[in-house]
N, C-alpha and C positions, 0 to 999 in steps of 0.2 A: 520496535519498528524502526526502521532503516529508512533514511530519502538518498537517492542520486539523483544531482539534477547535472544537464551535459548539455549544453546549448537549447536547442528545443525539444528535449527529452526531459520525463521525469519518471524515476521508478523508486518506488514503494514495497519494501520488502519485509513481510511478516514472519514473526516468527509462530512457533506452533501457541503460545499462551498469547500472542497476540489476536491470533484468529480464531481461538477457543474465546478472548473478550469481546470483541465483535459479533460471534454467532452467541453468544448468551446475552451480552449489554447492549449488542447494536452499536457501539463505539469503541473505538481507540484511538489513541489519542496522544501525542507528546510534542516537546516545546524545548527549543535552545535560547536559552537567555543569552541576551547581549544587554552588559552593562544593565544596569537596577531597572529598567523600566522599560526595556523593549525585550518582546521575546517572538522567535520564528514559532509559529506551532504548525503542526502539520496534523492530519486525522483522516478515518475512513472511518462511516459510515453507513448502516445498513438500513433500508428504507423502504417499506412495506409497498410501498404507492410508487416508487421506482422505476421505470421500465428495463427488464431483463434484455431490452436488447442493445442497452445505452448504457455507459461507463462517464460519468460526471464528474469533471473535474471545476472547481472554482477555487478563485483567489483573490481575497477581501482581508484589508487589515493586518497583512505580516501573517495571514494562516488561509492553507491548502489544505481543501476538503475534495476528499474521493468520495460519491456514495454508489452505491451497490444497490441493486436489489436484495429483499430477505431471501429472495430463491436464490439466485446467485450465490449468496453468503451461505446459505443451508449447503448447497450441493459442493460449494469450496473446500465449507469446514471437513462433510464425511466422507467424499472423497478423495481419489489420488488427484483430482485436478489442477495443477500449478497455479494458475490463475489467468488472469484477463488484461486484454491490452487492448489500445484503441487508438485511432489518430484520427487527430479534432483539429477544425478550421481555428485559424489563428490570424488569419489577416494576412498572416505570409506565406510564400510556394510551399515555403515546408513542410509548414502547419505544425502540429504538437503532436508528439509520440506520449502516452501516456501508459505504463507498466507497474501492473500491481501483482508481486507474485510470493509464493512461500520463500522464505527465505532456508536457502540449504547449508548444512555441513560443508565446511573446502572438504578437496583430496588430497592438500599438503597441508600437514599442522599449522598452526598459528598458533601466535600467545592471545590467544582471545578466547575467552568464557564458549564454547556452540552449541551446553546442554539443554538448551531449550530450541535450537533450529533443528529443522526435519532431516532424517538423514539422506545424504543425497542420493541418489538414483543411481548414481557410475559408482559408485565405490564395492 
């Protein structure tokens, strides 16, 4: 799983065995250490009781949780659907942009591992 954060934006980008852990475990979940005793974690959550027409974001203690509805997550994993986005009051005109989406194959090579990301749709 992948974070971009850009001013008041934040995207979340999954790959295919990450959204296959989420629709079977209901969570995923990772964490950048800084130094022995502090670490960022970030996670997405799937959440029975959830409302399917609300995209939840919180941030408590150096870790960002996205939750999901189980339908949301159900119809993510078995379909083509990229995923979901949202923009939440924030106190400020901008507000937050929040984007959680499958994570795709580039169209130019890279030296980066992408046998677990979906393949992209243009190529």
């Amino acid at each position: 799983m992948k974070v971009r954060i850009k001013d008041s934006s934040i995207r979340f980008r999954l790959s295919s065995s990450d959204l296959k852990r989420l629709y079977k475990k209901g969570k995923v979940a990772s964490s950048c250490k800084f130094g022995t005793s502090t670490a960022f974690k970030y996670s997405v959550v799937s959440n029975k009781k959830a409302n399917p027409d609300y995209l939840c974001i919180d941030l408590k203690k150096n870790h960002i949780k996205i939750e999901l509805s189980s339908k949301d997550v159900k119809e993510w994993y078995k379909t083509d659907l990229e995923g979901f986005d949202a923009e939440m009051d924030n106190g400020t005109d901008a507000g937050l942009y929040v984007l959680i989406e499958k994570d795709w194959q580039c169209l130019k090579p890279r030296d980066e591992d992408e046998s677990d990301l979906y393949p992209n749709p243009n190529s």
